[in-house]
N, C-alpha and C positions, 0 to 999 in steps of 0.2 A: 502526364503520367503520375503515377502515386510517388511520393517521396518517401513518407513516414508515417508513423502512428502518431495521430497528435494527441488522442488520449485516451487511457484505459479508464473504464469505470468501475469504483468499488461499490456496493451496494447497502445501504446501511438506514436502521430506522430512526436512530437519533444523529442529525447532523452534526448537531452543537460538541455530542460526544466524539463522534470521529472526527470533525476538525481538530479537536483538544489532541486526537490521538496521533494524528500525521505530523502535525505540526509542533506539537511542547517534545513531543517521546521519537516519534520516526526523523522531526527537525524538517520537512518538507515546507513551502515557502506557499502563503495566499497569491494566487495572482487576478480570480474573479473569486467574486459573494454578492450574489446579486440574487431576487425572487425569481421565481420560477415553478406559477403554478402552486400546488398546496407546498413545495421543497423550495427550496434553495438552490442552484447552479453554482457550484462551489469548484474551482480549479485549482488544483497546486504544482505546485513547481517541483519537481526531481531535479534540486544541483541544477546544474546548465546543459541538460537534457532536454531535448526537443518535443518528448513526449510527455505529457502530465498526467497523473490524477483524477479524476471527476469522483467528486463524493454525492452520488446521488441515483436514486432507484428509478429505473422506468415504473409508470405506471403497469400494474399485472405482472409483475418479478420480486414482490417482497419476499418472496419463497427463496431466492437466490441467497437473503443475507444467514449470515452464518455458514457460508459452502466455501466452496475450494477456490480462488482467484484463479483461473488462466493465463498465468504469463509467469515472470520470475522477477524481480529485482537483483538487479547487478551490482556487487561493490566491489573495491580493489583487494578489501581483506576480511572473509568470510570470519575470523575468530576475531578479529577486533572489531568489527563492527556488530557483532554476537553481545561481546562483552560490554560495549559500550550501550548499545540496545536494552540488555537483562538490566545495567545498572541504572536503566532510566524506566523500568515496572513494565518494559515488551515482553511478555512470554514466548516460551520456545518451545516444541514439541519435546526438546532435548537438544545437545551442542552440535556445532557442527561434524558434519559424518565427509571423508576425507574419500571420495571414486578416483575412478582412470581418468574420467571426463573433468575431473573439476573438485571444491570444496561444497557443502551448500547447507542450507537449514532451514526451520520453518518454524517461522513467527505465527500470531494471532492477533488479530485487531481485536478494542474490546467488544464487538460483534459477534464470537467465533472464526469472522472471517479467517483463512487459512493463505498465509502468502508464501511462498519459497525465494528463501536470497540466497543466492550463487557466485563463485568470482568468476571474472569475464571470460 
């Protein structure tokens, strides 16, 4: 049976820049960099999360980079990990916005890419 997601992919035309970005500013961990075809297969780590990262575009989906991610990122503290985020040059569409369901916000990778982080 399925256990888990082992990993989302973000879609992106310069590798070298969105490694710089997950890992110096978001703080995400290398676990593979390896070739792969004209890209790179590049994997990260999320913390001691089960499910990782992949920075890399299927062939016939460069249309994808710049769009909206499907999924969310999870932290424990939607305004301190905000804060700590803006202070490291991650943009925000604006601060976090406080629902019934939860806190949440929406970051940008330097792609356009559009992510939303949420608390648990």
């Amino acid at each position: 049976m399925i256990t888990h997601l082992k990993f989302a992919s973000v879609p992106c035309r310069d590798q070298d820049a969105a490694l710089k970005f997950w890992t110096e500013k978001i703080g995400f961990h290398v676990v593979t960099d390896q070739p792969m075809g004209d890209q790179r297969w590049i994997e990260l780590a999320i913390g001691d999360a089960d499910t990782q990262l992949v920075l890399f575009t299927p062939p016939g989906h460069a249309d994808r980079v710049g769009s909206f991610f499907n999924g969310s990122f999870a932290c424990d503290d939607v305004e301190a990990t905000y804060r700590q985020l803006s202070a490291r040059g991650v943009k925000f569409r604006g601060p976090p916005e406080k629902q019934p369901w939860g806190t949440f916000c929406v970051f940008y990778d330097e792609e356009g890419n559009e992510f939303v982080m949420g608390s648990r």
